[in-house]
N, C-alpha and C positions, 0 to 999 in steps of 0.2 A: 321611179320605183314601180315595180310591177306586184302587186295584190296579191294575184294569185299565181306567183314564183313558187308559193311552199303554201299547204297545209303543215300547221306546225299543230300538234297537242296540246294542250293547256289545261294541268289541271284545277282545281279552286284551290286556291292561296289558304296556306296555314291564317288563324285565326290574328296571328301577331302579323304576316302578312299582309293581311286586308284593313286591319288599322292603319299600317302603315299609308296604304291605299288611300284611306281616309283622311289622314292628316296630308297628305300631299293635294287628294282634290281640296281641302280647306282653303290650300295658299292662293294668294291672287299671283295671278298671271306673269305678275312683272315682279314677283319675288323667285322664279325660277330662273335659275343660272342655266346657260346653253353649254354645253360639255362640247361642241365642235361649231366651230365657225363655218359659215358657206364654203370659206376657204378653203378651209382644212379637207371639209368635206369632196371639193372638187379635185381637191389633189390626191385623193385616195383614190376615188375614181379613177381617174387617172393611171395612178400606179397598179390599181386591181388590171385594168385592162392591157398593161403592157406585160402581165404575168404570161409566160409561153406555157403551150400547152402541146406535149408528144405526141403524134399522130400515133401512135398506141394506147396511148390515153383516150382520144377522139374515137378510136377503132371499138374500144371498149364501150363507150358511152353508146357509139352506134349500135353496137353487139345487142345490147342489154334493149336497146328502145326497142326494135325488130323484133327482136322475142318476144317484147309483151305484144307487139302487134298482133303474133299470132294469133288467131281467134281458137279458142277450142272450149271446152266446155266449162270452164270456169270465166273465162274474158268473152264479153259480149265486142267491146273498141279499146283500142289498145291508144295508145301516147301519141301525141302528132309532132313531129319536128320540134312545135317550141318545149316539147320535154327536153328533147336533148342540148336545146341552147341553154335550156336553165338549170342542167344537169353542169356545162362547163360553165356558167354564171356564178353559182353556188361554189364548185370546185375550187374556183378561181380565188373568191372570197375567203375559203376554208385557209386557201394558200397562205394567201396576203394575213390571215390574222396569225399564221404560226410562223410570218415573217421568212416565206421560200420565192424563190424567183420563178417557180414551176410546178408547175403542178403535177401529180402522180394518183397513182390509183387510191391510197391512202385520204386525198383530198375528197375523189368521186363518193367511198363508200358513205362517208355520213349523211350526202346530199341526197341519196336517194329513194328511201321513203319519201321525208319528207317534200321534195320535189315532186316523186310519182304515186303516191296514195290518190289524189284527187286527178288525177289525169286517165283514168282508167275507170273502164266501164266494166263489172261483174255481168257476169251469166245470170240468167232466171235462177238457174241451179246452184250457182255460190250464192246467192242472196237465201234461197229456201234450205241451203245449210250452213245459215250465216258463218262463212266461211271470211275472216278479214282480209279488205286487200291488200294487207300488209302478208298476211302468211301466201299472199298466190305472187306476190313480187318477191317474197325469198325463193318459193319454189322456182319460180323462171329466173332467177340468180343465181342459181345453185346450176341448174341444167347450161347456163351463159358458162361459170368455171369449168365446168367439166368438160365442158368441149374446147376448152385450153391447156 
């Protein structure tokens, strides 16, 4: 399990929520059921990894990394290689829970905020127009389509 594969959002739990939160930290330890065996778990793994992946797919992922590479005045550093492994890690996974043997571009899009928000370095000048890295990864998404 890799940590920092995604910054994910999270915002504070509804009030009924966080009771809930509460009564689950109450239970002792050995009152909590495991929802997947080792097993289960190794075998998903497994099956996630033998999900194929279109080198149009890959072209894409590539496409998309590259661009934020570019430095210009909103990107100070852009994504390094392990973005784009956890761009098809994530894809992969999207695959496997809506039960496809492949993956396609429909898999990539949800992964990629959250995969590349934290992989990216703003400019002096996005930060003094707190500009989010979320809105400078759509604009270099948008310029990645257009030029398809």
């Amino acid at each position: 399990m890799d940590r920092f594969l995604m910054k994910i959002i999270v915002d504070y739990p509804s009030k009924e929520a966080e009771k809930q939160i509460l009564d689950a930290y109450s239970k002792n330890i050995d009152d909590i059921e495991p929802i997947l065996s080792k097993e289960e778990l190794l075998e998903y793994q497994k099956e996630i990894e033998e999900i194929l992946v279109p080198e149009n797919v890959k072209q894409v992922i590539v496409d998309i990394v590259e661009k934020l590479r570019q430095q210009d005045e909103k990107i100070l550093f852009g994504p390094s290689p392990r973005s784009s492994i956890s761009l098809l890690k994530v894809a992969k996974v999207i695959a496997f829970l809506k039960g496809k043997q492949q993956v396609d571009f429909a898999d990539v899009k949800p992964a990629l905020l959250p995969v590349l928000r934290h992989r990216i370095k703003p400019s002096m000048k996005a930060l003094v127009e707190k500009k989010p890295i979320e809105n400078i990864i759509v604009e270099k998404l948008l310029q990645v389509w257009q030029q398809r």
